[in-house]
C-alpha positions as CSV (number, residue, x, y, z in Angstrom):
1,X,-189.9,-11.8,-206.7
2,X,-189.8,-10.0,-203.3
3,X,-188.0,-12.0,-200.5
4,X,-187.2,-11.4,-196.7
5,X,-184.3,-12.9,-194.7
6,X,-184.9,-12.5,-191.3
7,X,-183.4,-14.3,-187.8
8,X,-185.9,-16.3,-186.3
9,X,-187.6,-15.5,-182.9
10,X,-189.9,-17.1,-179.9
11,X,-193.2,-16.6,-180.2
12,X,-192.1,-13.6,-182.7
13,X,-195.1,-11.0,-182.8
14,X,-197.0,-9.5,-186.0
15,X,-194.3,-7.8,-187.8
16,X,-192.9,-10.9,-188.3
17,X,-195.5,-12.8,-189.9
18,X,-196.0,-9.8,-192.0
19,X,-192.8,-10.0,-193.2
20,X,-193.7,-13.5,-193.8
21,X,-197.2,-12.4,-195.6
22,X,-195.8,-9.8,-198.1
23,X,-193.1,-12.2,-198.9
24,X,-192.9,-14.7,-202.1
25,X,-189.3,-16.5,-200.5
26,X,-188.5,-15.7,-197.1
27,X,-185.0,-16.7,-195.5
28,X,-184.6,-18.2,-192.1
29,X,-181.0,-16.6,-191.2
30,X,-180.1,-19.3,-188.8
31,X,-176.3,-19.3,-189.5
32,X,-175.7,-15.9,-187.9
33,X,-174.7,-14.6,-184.5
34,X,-177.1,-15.3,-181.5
35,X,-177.3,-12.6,-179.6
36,X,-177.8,-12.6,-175.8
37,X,-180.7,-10.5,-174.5
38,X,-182.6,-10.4,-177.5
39,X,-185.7,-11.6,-179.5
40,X,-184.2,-14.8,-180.1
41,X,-185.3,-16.6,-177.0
42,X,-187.7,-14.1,-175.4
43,X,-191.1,-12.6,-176.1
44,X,-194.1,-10.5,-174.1
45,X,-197.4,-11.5,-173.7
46,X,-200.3,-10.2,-171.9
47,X,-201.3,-11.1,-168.7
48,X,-204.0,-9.3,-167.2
49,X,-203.2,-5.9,-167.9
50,X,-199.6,-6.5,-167.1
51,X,-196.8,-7.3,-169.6
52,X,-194.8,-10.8,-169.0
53,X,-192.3,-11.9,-170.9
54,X,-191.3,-15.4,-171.3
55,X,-187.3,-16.8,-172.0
56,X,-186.0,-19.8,-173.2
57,X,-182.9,-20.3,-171.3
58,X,-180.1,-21.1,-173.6
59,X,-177.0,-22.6,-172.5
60,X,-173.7,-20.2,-174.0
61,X,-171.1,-21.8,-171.3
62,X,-167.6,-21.8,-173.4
63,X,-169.0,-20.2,-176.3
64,X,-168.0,-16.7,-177.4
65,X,-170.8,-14.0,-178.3
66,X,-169.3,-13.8,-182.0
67,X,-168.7,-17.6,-182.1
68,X,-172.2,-19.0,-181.3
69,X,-174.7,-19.0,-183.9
70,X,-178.3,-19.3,-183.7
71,X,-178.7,-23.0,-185.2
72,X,-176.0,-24.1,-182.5
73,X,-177.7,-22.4,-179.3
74,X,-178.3,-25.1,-177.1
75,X,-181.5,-25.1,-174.5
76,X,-181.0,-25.8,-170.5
77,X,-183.1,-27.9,-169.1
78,X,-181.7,-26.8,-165.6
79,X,-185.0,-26.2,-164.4
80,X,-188.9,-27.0,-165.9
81,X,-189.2,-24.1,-168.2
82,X,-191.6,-25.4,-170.1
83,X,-194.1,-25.9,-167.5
84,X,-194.2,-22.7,-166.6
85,X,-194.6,-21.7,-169.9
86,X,-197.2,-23.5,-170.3
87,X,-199.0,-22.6,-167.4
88,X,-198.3,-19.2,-167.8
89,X,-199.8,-19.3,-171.4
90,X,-203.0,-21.3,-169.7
91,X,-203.6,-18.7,-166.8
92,X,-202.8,-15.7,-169.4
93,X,-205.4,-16.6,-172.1
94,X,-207.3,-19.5,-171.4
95,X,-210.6,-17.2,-170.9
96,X,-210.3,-15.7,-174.4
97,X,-212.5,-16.5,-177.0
98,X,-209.9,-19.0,-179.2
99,X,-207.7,-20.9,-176.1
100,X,-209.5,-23.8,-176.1
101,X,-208.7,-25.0,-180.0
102,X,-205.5,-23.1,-180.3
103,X,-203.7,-23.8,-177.1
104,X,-203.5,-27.5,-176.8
105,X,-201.3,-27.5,-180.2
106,X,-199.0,-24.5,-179.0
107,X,-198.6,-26.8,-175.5
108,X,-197.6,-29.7,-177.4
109,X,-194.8,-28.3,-178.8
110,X,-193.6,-26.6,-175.8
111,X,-193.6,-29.5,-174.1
112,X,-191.1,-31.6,-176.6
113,X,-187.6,-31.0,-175.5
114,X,-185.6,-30.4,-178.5
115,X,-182.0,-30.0,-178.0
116,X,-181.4,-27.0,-180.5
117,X,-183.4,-23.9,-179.8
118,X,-184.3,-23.8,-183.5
119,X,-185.9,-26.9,-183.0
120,X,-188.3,-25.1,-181.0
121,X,-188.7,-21.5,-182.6
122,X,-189.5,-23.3,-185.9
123,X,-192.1,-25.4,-185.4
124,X,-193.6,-22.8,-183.3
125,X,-193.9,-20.3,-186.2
126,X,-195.4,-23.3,-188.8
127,X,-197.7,-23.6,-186.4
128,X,-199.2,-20.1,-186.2
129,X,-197.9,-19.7,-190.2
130,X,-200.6,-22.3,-190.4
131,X,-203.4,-20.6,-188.2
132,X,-202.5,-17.6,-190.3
133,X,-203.3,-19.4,-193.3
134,X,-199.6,-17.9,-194.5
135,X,-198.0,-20.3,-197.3
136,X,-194.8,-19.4,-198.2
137,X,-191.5,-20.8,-199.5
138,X,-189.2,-20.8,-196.5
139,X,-185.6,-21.4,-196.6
140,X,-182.5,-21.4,-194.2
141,X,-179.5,-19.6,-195.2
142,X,-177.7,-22.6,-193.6
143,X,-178.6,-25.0,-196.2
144,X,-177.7,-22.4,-199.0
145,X,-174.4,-22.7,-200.7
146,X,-173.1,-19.0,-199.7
147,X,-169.7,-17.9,-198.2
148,X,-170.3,-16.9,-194.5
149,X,-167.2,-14.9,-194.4
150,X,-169.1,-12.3,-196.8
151,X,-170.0,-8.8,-194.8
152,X,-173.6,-8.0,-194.0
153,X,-174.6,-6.6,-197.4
154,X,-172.6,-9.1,-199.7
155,X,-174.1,-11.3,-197.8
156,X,-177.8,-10.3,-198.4
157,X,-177.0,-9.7,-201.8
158,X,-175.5,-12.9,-202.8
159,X,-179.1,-14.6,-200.7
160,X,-181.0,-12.8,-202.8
161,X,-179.2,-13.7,-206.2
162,X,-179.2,-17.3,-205.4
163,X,-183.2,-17.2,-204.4
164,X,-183.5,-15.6,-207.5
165,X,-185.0,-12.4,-205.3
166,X,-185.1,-8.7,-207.0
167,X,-187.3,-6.9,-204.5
168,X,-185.6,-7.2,-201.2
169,X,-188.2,-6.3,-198.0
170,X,-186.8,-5.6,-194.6
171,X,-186.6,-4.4,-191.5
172,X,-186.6,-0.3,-190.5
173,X,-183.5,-1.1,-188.7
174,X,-181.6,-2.2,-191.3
175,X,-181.4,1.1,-192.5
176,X,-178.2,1.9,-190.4
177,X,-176.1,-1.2,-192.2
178,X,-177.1,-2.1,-195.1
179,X,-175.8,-0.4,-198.4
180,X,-178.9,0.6,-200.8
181,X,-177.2,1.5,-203.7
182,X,-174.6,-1.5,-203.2
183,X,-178.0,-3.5,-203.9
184,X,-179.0,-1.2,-206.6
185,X,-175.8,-2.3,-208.2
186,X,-176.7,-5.8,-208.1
187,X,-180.1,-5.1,-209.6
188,X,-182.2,-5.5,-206.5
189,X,-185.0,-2.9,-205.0
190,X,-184.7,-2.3,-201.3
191,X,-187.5,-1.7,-199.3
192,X,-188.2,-1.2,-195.5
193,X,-191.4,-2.8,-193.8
194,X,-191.9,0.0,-192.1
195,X,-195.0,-1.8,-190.4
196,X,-198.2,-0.4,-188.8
197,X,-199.4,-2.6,-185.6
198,X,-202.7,-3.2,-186.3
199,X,-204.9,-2.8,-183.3
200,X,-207.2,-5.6,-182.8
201,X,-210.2,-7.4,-180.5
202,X,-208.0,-8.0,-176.8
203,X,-208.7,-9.0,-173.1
204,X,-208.3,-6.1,-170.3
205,X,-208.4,-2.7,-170.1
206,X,-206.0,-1.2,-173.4
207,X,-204.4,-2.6,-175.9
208,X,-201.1,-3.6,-175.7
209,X,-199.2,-4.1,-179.1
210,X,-196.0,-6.0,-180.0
211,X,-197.1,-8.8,-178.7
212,X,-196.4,-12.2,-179.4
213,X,-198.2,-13.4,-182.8
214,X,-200.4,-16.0,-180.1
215,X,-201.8,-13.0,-178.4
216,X,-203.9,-12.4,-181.5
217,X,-204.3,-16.0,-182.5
218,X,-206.0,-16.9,-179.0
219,X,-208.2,-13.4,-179.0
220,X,-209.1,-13.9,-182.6
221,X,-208.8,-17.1,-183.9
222,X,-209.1,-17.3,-187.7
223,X,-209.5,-13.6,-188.2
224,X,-206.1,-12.9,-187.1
225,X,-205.3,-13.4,-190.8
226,X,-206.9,-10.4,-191.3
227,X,-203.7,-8.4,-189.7
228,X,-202.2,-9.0,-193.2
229,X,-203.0,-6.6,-196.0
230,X,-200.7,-7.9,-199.2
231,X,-198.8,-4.8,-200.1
232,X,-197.0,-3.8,-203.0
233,X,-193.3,-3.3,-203.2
C-alpha cells in the first residue's frame, strides 16, 4: 500500500494534491512543529500577471517555535482577513471561465472563523479533494497511537507500520533527513515525488506555476483532475 504523510498547507498548490492522488492512505501530520514563514498559513496566487500571496495571520504570542504545533496554532482576528481574502480571490479570478460555480463554496469557508488554523486548512483541501474528484483515506498522525518523542525517521516508520503502509511516497526534500535504508530495514520502499508541474489553460500573459491548487480549479474547472496521472511506485 503506498502512503504519504505530509503537513497540511493553505490553499496548498498541485504537488500536494498529487501526493494526495498517487496515494492509497495519506497522513495529515498535524502534531508537528509549525513553522513561522512557511506554507502553513501562506500561498501565491495570480493576479493579473503579478504574483500575490495571501497569509493567515496566526497568533504565536508565548509560544516557543519548537513548542507550538500545527493543530494548536491559533488564528488572529486582529483585523478582517478574511474579507480581503475574499475579495482578493473575487478580483483575481472572477473573469475565468470556472469562478462563478467554484468560488462561492471556497468563500464560504473563508468566511467561518474557526478558532484553530487546521480548522480552516482542512476543509479547504476537502473541498478542492472534492472538485478533484480525489478519494482517499486521510488520517491525522494526531489521532494515531504513536510516541511523539520518536526522531524524524522512527517516526515515519512506525506511521507507516501502524497504516499498514510498505511503499512510502515523499517529498524531494526529504532526501536530506530521512534514513532510506533505516526504512529498508523495516521493510518499507522509499520513494520521492519528484513532481513535474503540469502546465495548464491560465489567464494573462505566461504561466505561472506553483500556484495554489484554486488557480487551476477556477481556470479549469473539472479538467483540473486531469493534472493527475496515477503513477507507479
Amino acid at each position: 500500500m503506498t502512503g504519504a504523510i505530509l503537513q497540511p498547507g493553505y490553499l496548498p498548490w498541485a504537488g500536494f494534491f498529487d501526493l494526495l492522488f498517487q496515494s492509497d492512505v495519506f497522513v495529515i501530520y498535524d502534531d508537528v512543529q509549525y513553522t513561522r514563514r512557511d506554507w502553513r498559513n501562506r500561498n501565491r496566487i495570480k493576479f493579473g500577471d503579478k504574483i500575490h500571496t495571501l497569509t493567515v495571520p496566526v497568533n504565536t504570542a508565548g509560544t516557543s517555535r519548537e513548542d507550538l504545533k500545527i493543530n494548536e496554532a491559533l488564528i488572529s482576528y486582529g483585523f478582517d482577513w478574511q474579507k480581503n481574502h475574499i475579495e482578493t480571490i473575487k478580483h483575481a479570478y472572477s473573469k475565468t471561465e470556472w469562478f462563478s460555480k467554484y468560488g462561492p463554496g471556497l468563500s464560504e469557508i473563508l468566511s467561518k472563523k474557526p478558532r484553530l488554523l487546521i480548522d480552516l486548512l482542512m476543509p479547504i483541501i476537502y473541498w478542492a479533494a472534492g472538485i478533484l474528484e480525489i478519494e482517499r483515506k486521510i488520517v491525522f498522525s494526531s489521532e494515531l497511537n504513536i510516541d511523539r518523542n520518536f526522531k524524524k525517521s522512527d517516526r515515519l516508520i512506525a506511521i507507516c507500520k501502524e497504516l499498514g503502509i510498505d511503499s512510502y511516497l515523499t517529498g524531494d526534500a526529504a532526501r536530506d533527513y530521512i534514513s532510506v535504508e533505516q526504512f529498508k530495514q523495516d521493510d518499507i520502499s522509499v520513494y520521492f515525488h519528484d513532481y513535474k508541474h503540469p502546465v495548464y489553460r491560465q489567464l494573462g500573459k505566461e504561466f505561472v506555476s506553483h500556484l495554489s491548487i484554486i488557480d487551476a480549479i477556477f481556470n479549469c474547472g473539472p479538467e483540473a483532475k486531469l493534472l493527475f496521472e496515477k503513477r507507479e511506485f
